[in-house]
C-alpha positions in Angstrom: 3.3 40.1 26.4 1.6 39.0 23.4 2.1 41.2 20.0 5.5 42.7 21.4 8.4 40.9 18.4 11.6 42.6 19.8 14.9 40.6 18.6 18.3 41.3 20.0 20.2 44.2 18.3 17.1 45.7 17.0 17.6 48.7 19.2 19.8 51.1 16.8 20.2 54.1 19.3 18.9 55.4 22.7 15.9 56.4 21.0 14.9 52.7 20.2 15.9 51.7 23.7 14.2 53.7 25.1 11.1 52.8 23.2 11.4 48.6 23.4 11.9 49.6 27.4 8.5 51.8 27.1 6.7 49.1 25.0 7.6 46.3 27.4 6.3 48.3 30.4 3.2 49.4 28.9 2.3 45.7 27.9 3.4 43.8 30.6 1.0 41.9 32.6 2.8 42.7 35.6 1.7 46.3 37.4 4.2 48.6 36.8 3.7 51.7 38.9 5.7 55.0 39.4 5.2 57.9 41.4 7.3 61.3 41.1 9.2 62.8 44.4 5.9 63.6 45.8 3.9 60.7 45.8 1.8 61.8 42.5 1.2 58.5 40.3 2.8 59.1 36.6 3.1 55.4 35.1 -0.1 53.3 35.1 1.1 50.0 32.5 -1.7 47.8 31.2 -0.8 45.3 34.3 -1.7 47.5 36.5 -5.3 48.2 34.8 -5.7 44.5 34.8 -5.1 44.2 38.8 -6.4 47.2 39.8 -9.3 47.6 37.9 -7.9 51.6 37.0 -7.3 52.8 34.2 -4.6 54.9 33.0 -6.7 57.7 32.9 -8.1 57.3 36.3 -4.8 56.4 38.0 -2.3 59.3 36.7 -2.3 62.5 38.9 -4.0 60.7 42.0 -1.7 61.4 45.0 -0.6 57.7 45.8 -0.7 57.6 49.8 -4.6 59.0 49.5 -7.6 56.7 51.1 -8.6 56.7 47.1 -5.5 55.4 45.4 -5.9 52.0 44.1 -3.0 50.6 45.9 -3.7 52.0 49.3 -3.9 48.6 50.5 -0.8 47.7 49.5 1.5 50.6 51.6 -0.8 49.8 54.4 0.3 46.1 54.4 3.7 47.4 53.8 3.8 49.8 56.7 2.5 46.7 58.7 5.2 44.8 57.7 3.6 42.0 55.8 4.9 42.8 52.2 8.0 44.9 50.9 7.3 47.3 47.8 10.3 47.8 45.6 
């Protein structure tokens, strides 16, 4: 995560903890992805840009189980058996 300088104790209420958690899931170069109750994509991090060639723009508001979704791949190989999503 180049340019994130967070130091221990820095986080002086909820307010700033919840904004180092934000800023280290919007930069990091692993996909984070989160859908809501009904399957409609509402986090698209950086990572996830980088792997899946979407960007946040794209990504947010697409129903995630559609033939269109950028990970659709993914849940298929999960409901196969051959990876676990968490």
């Amino acid at each position: 995560m180049a340019g994130l300088n967070i130091w221990p104790g820095e986080a002086s209420d909820k307010g700033d903890a919840e904004w180092i958690l934000r800023a280290i899931i919007e930069n990091s170069d692993v996909a984070v992805i989160c859908a809501d109750e009904a399957g409609i994509i509402r986090l698209w991090n950086a990572g996830a840009e980088e792997i899946f060639g979407w960007t946040k723009h794209e990504a947010l508001g697409i129903f995630l189980r559609t033939q269109r979704s950028p990970v659709q791949h993914l849940l298929e190989a999960e409901r196969r058996g051959t990876i676990t999503l968490i």
